[in-house]
Each structure stands twice: as C-alpha cells, then as structure tokens.
C-alpha positions in Angstrom: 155.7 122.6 190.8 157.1 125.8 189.6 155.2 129.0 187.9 156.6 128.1 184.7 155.4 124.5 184.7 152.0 125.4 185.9 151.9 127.8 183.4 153.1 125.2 180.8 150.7 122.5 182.2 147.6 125.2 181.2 148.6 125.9 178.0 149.2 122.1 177.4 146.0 121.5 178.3 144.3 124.7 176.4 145.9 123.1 173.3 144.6 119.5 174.0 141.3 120.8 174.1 141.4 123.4 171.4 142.6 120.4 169.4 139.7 118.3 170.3 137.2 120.8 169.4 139.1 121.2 165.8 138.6 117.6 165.0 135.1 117.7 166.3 134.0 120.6 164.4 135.6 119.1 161.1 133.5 116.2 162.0 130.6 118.2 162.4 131.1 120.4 159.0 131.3 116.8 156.7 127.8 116.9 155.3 125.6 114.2 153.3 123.8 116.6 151.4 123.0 119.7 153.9 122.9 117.2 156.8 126.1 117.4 159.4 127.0 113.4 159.6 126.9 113.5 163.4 123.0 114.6 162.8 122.4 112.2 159.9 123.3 109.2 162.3 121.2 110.4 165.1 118.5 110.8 162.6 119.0 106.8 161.1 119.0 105.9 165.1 115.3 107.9 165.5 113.6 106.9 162.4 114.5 102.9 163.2 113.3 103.9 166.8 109.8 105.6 165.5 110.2 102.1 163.0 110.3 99.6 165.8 107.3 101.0 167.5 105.0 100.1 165.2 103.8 103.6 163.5 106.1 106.5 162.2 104.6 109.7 162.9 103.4 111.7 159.2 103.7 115.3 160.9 105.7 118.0 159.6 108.5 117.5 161.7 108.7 113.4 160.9 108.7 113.8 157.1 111.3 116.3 157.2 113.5 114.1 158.9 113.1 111.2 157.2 112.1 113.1 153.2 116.1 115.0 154.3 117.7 111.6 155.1 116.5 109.9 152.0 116.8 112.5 149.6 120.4 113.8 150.6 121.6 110.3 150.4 120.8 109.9 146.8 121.9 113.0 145.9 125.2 112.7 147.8 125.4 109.1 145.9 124.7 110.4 142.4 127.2 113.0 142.9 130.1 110.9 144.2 129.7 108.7 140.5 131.3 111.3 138.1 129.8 110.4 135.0 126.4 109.6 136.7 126.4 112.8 138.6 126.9 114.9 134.9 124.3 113.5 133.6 121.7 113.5 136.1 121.9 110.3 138.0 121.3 112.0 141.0 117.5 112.9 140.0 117.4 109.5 139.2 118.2 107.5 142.1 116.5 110.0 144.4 112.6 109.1 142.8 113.6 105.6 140.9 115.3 103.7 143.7 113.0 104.4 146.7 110.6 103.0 144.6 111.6 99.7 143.9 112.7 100.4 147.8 109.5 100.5 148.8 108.4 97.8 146.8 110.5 95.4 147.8 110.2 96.1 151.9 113.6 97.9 152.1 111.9 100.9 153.2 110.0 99.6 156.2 105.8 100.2 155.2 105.5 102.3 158.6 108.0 104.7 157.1 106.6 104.8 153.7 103.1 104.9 154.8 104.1 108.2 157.1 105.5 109.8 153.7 102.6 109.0 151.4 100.0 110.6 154.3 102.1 113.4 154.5 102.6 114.0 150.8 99.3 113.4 149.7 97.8 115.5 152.4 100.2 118.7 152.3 100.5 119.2 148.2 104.1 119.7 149.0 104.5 119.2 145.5 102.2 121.6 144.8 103.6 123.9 147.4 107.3 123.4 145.5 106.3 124.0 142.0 104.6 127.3 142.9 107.6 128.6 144.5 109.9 127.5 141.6 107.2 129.2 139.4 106.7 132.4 140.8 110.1 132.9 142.1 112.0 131.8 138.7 109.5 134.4 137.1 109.8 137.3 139.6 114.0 136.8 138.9 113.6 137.1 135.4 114.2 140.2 133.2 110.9 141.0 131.8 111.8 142.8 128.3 112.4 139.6 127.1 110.5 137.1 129.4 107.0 137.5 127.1 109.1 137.2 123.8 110.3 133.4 125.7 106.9 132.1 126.4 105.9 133.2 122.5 108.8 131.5 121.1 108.7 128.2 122.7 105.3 127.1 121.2 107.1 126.7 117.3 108.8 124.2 118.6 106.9 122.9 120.8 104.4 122.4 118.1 107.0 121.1 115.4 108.6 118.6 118.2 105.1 117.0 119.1 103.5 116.3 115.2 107.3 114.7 114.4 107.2 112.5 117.3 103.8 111.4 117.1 104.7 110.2 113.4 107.7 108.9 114.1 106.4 107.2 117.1 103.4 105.8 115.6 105.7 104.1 112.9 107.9 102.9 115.3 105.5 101.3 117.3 103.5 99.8 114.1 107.3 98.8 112.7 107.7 96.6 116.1 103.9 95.0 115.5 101.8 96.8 117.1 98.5 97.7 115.6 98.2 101.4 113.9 95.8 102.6 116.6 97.6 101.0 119.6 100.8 102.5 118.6 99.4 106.3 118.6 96.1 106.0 121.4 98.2 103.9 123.8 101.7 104.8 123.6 102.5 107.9 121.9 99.8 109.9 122.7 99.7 109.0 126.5 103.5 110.1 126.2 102.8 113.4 125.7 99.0 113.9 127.4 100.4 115.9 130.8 101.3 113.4 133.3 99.2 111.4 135.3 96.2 113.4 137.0 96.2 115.8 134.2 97.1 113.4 131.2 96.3 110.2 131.7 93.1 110.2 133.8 90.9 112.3 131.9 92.6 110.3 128.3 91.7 106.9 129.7 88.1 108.5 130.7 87.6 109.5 127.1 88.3 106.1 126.1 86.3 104.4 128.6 83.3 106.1 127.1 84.2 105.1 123.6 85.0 101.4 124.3 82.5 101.0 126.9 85.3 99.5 129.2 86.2 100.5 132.9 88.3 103.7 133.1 90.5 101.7 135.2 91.7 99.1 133.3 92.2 101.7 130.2 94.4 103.8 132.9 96.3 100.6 134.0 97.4 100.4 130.1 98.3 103.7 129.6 100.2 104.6 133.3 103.5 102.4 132.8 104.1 104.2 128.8 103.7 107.4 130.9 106.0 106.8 133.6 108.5 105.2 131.2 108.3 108.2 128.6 109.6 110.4 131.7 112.0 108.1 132.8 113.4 108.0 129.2 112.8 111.8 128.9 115.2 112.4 132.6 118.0 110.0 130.9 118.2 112.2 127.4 117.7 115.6 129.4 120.8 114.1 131.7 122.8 114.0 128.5 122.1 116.9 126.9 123.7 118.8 130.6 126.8 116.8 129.2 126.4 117.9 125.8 126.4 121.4 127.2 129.5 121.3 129.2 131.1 120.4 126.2 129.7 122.7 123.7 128.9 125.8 125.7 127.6 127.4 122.4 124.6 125.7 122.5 123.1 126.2 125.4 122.2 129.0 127.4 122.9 127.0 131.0 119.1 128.1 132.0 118.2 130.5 129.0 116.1 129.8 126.2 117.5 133.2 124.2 120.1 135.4 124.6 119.8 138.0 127.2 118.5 137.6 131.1 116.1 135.5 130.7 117.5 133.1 133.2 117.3 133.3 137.2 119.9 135.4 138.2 120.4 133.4 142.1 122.3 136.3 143.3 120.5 139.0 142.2 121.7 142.7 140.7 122.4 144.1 143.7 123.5 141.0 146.0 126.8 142.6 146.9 125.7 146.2 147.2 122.7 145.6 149.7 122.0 142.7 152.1 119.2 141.0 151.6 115.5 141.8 153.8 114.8 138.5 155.6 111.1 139.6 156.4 111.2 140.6 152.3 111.6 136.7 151.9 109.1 135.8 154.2 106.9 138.8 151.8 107.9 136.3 149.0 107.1 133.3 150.3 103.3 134.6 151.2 103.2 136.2 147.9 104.0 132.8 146.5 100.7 131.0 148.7 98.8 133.5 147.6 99.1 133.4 143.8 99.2 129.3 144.5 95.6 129.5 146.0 93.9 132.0 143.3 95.1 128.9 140.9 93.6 126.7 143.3 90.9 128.5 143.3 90.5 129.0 139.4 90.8 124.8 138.9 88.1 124.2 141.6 85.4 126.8 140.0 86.4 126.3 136.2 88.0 123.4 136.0 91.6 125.2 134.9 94.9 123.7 135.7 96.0 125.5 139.0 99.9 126.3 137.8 99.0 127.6 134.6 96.9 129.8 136.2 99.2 131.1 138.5 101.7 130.9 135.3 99.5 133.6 133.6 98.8 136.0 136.9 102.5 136.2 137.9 103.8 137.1 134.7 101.0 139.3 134.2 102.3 141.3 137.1 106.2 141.3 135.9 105.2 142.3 133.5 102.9 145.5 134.3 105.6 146.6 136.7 103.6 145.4 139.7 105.9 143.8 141.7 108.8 145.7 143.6 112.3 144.9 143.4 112.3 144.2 146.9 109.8 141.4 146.5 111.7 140.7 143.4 114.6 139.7 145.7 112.8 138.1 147.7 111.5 136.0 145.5 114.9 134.9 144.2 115.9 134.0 147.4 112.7 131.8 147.6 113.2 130.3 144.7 117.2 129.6 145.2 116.0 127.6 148.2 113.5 125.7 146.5 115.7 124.7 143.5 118.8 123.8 146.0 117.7 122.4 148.9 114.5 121.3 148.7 114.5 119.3 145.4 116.4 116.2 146.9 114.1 115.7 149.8 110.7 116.4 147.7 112.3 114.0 144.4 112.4 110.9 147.2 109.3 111.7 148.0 108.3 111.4 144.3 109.6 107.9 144.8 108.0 106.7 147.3 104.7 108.1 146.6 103.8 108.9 142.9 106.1 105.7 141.3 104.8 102.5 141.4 107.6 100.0 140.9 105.3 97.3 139.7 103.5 99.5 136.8 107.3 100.7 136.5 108.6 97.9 135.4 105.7 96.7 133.6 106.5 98.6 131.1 110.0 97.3 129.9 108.7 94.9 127.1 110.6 95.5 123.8 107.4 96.6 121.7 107.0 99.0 124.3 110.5 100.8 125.2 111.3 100.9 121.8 108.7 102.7 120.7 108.5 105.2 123.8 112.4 105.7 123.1 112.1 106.4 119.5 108.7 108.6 120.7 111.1 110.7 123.6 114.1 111.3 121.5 112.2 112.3 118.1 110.0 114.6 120.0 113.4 116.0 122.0 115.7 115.7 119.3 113.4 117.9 116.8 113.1 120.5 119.4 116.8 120.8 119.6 117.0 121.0 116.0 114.4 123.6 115.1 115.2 125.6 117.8 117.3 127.8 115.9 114.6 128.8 113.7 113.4 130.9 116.6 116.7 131.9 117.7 116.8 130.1 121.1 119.4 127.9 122.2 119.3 124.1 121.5 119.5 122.5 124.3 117.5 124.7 127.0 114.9 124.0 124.2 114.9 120.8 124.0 114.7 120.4 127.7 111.5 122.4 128.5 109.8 120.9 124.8 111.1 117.2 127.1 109.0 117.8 130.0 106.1 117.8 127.5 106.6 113.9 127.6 107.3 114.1 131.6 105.0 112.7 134.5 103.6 116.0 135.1 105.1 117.7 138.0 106.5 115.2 139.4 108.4 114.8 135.8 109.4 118.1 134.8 111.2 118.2 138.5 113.0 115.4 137.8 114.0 116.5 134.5 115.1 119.8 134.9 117.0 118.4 138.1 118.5 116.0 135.6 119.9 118.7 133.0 120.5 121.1 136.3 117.9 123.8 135.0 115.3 124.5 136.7 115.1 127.9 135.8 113.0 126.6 132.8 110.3 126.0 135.1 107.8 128.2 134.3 108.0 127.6 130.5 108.1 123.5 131.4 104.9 124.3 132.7 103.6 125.6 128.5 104.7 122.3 127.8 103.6 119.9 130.3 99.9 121.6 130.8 99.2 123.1 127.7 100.6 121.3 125.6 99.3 118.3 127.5 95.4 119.2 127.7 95.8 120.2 124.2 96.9 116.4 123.3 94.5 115.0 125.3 91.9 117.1 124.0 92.5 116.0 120.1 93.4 112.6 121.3 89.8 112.1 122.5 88.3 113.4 119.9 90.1 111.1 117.1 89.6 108.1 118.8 86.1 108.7 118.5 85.8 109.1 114.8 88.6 106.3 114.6 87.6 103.9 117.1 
C-alpha cells in the first residue's frame, strides 16, 4: 500500500471515530431534567436492582438518585405539555402523582419507604426553605425590601376576612351547617398547613368537644390538602395571566423597583464568582436555620419566621457583605432550579396521602374550598393596588396563606414560577396561619 493510501486509511479512520464520539456526546448532552439519558437509564437499572433485593438503601447517596429520577421526570413531563407546563402542571405532577403512585403500589414500598426515612429524618425540607429564604433575602435590594414585608399584610388581611365570608356562605349555601362551613372548611384552609395549622386547630377542638384529636385532624387534613391543591391550580393560571398581561405583574416583585432576586447578580459579568464564598453562603444559611431551630424548641416560635426576622434584620443593618451577598444568590439560584423537582416528588411521596387526598372530592366540599381559594386569591389581586403592588405577585404570596405549609407554598410558587416570593410567602403561611388558628380556637369556644 502506498504512503498516500496509508495516509488516507488514517484519516479515514480518525473521522470514523471522531464521528462516533459526536453522536455519543449528543447522546450524552440529551437531558431529562439535569440527568444525561445515558445516566438516567443506568440509574432506572440500579434502583430496580436495590428494588429486587428486598430493601432500598435511605442514605444520602440512595435518595439522591432515586428523589433526581423521579422528580426530573415530572418536570421534564409537565414541560413537554405546552399548556400544562404554563400553568404549572409540572409542580403538579411532581407531588400529586407519586402519590397516588405510591398508593396504588406503582412505586415499589421498598423505594418509597427509603424516601420517607430519608425525608423525615434529614428536614430536607427544612434544609430547602432556609436556603430559598435567606438567599432570596440576601439578593434583594434592601431600600425597598422592609417597605414589601409592610405592605403585604393589607391585603393579606383584606383577602382572609373576604374569604372566610364568602366561604362560610358558600359552604352553608351547599348545606352545610353554619359552624361546619367556617371551623371545618374555611378556617382549616387558611390555619398554616399541617404541623403548624392543622394539629394544634384540631387540638383546640378536641378540648372543646371532648373528642380525640385524631379523628378531629382526620376531618380537617383532606380540606387542607385540597385548599393547596386548588390554591397551585389558580397560582398556575395567574403565571398565564402574566405572560399575557405583563402590566400586572412584576415576574417575582411585589412593587416596583429590585425587590426581586436578581440570579445573576450586579456584578456577574464584571467579576467571577468565589466558589468558597458559596460554600460561606451555604454555612451562613445552616446557621441562621439552627438559631430558628433553636428559637421553636425553647419558645415554641415557628423556626422560618424566626430566621425570616434575623436575616432581614441583618440586610438590613448593612451586616452582610456583598460577597456573601453573592453567594447567597448563587445558593439560592441552585435551590430554586435544581433542587425543587427532586424535593416536590419527595412531597409526594411523603407528606400527600392519596387516600385523605381524595377523600376530599365530595361536592359540598370542593365547592366550598374553591369558592374559599379563589375569593381569598382573587381579593388579593384586586386590592393589591391600593398598596401599589402588582396584582398578581400579590395574589400569589396572599395564596400560599391557604397552602399545605411548606410543602404548599413550594408547590405554589413552583406553579406561578416565583419563588422569589419566598420569604414574604412565609408572612402568609406562618403568621398569618398561627394568627387564624389562634382566633379560630378561641371562637369555637364561645360558639361551640
């Protein structure tokens, strides 16, 4: 063979390769989620491994696999439905249909037992709402970040009195008895969730009916967990309602200026960011999470609004430095991203009982919780402009007030893609939660 052929041969065979690679590494860079599919099918083929055995593993390592494969898929899914994916059908299928998953044996109990150990052992949602908190709050301009958390509470307080007469009418209008309408529907709506709503409500009226706490709480948990289901559909729609009229919404602001999370930060494309600075972050985070901790356990004072108060405190007094600042951002851009799918299928599996789900879907009942949702939503938008905020970021955070805590405000801010609102969610999930729960108590005693 001559030179020339040899050298024709190599090249040949330099292409083929070259070529291979090419169509490898375009396999490699098609993604479900943030998962390359090559990875997300070795990942299916080790989870049924660790499945057949007998026992799935609830480390760290275990639940990130399995929390990424579920999550992704139902964000990926949600996405790929156009209409579904604008208005929030993503959030939705990644915490509704592991549940009835679960409860129907498509998830496989090993798996779903390994995810409930892990979740209920870490406080990864804990862990997840702190960062969002803090590092939604460190990204914020301050000169008008106290004005926002002043603002929202005339709403707030306008919202809650018109849905809890609307809602009480409703529910009398459909036959329900005056007292059932506002103890066991609409107030429950709007108490704070489960562990900070609903428990201590259905302890309060244990005492006062003399009846078990838990069959009080197994009336009042389905009206909860539909009011957020019903509060993620509206919030989906009013992310439509946005892209269609920009002027009313702020995509993440309550009020004009920079009160929003700015991801990228002032100086993004001047200086790089400090890697160790976002490690600074992420300890800063843990550490204002465990003074909240802290503050529940000695005076019985819910851990986020704690850490609510302290971290805007310091934004406030200058106390933080724009370096952590940046950091923080960078924390909190990962949070909001990435780890929302995985920690929203988690949700699923582990705080959303199917059967107390669905136990809830009598007409009486939706109908009322509906009327309860969009009146208390609705009037937010409305009156929003009376403190010069925009509509429907309003109406969003004064939405998580009927949410399933947490767990509910994630899944509606995911739904209306703003999860910037975060930290003011928090005013109207926990405060305005223990404050319901606080007059609801103490009515039903004089009225019971």
């Amino acid at each position: 063979m001559s030179l020339h052929s040899k050298s024709n041969a190599s090249g040949e065979s330099t292409n083929s390769a070259n070529g291979w690679r090419e169509k490898w590494w375009r396999i490699v860079d098609m993604k479900v989620g943030v998962i390359p599919v090559p990875i997300y099918i070795v990942l299916f083929l080790l989870i049924a491994a660790f499945t057949a055995t007998g026992k799935v593993p609830s480390d760290l390592t275990m639940s990130i696999a399995i929390l990424s494969f579920g999550g992704f898929f139902f964000m990926q899914l949600g996405r790929w439905v156009p209409l579904l994916g604008l208005m929030g059908g993503a959030a939705i299928l990644c915490f509704v249909v592991p549940s009835a998953m679960v409860f129907y044996g498509i998830i496989p109990p090993p798996v779903a037992q390994a995810i409930d150990a892990f979740v209920k052992s870490s406080n990864f949602l804990y862990l997840y709402i702190a960062a969002i908190i803090v590092g939604s709050i460190l990204s914020m301009d301050r000169t008008v970040l106290i004005a926002g958390f002043l603002k929202i509470f005339v709403p707030l307080f306008i919202s809650s009195i018109t849905a809890m007469i609307v809602g009480t009418l409703v529910g009398m209008a459909m036959g329900m008895s005056f007292q059932h309408s506002l103890f066991f529907v609409v107030l429950p709506i709007m108490a704070g969730g489960l562990g900070e709503g609903a428990i201590p409500l259905s302890m309060g009226y244990s005492t006062v009916l003399a009846q078990p706490q838990n069959e009080i709480f197994a009336q009042v948990i389905p009206v909860v967990m539909l009011g957020s289901f019903t509060a993620v559909v509206i919030c989906g729609f009013l992310n439509v309602l946005g892209k269609r009229y920009p002027k009313l919404t702020g995509e993440g602001r309550l009020q004009a200026g920079l009160l929003n999370v700015d991801i990228k930060g002032k100086n993004a494309e001047a200086q790089p960011i400090d890697r160790a600075m976002i490690a600074t972050a992420g300890i800063t985070i843990v550490t204002f999470y465990l003074v909240g901790v802290l503050a529940q356990r000695l005076f019985d004072f819910p851990a986020p609004i704690t850490m609510l108060f302290l971290i805007v405190i310091a934004k406030l007094a200058q106390l933080v430095s724009p370096s952590l600042e940046d950091g923080g951002r960078e924390v909190y851009a990962f949070f909001s991203r990435i780890v929302t799918w995985p920690l929203l299928f988690a949700m699923g599996i582990s705080y959303t009982p199917w059967d107390s789900f669905v136990s809830a879907f009598t007409v009486q009942t939706v109908v009322t919780v509906v009327s309860t949702v969009l009146t208390l939503i609705g009037t937010a938008f409305l009156s929003a402009r009376l403190v010069k905020m925009f509509p429907i970021d309003v109406a969003v955070v004064v939405g998580c007030h009927s949410g399933q805590g947490g767990t509910g405000d994630i899944a509606i801010l995911t739904a209306a893609n703003r999860m910037s609102l975060m930290p003011f969610s928090q005013i109207a999930t926990r405060i305005g939660g223990a404050i319901t729960v606080t007059c609801a108590i103490l009515a039903f005693q004089h009225m019971a």
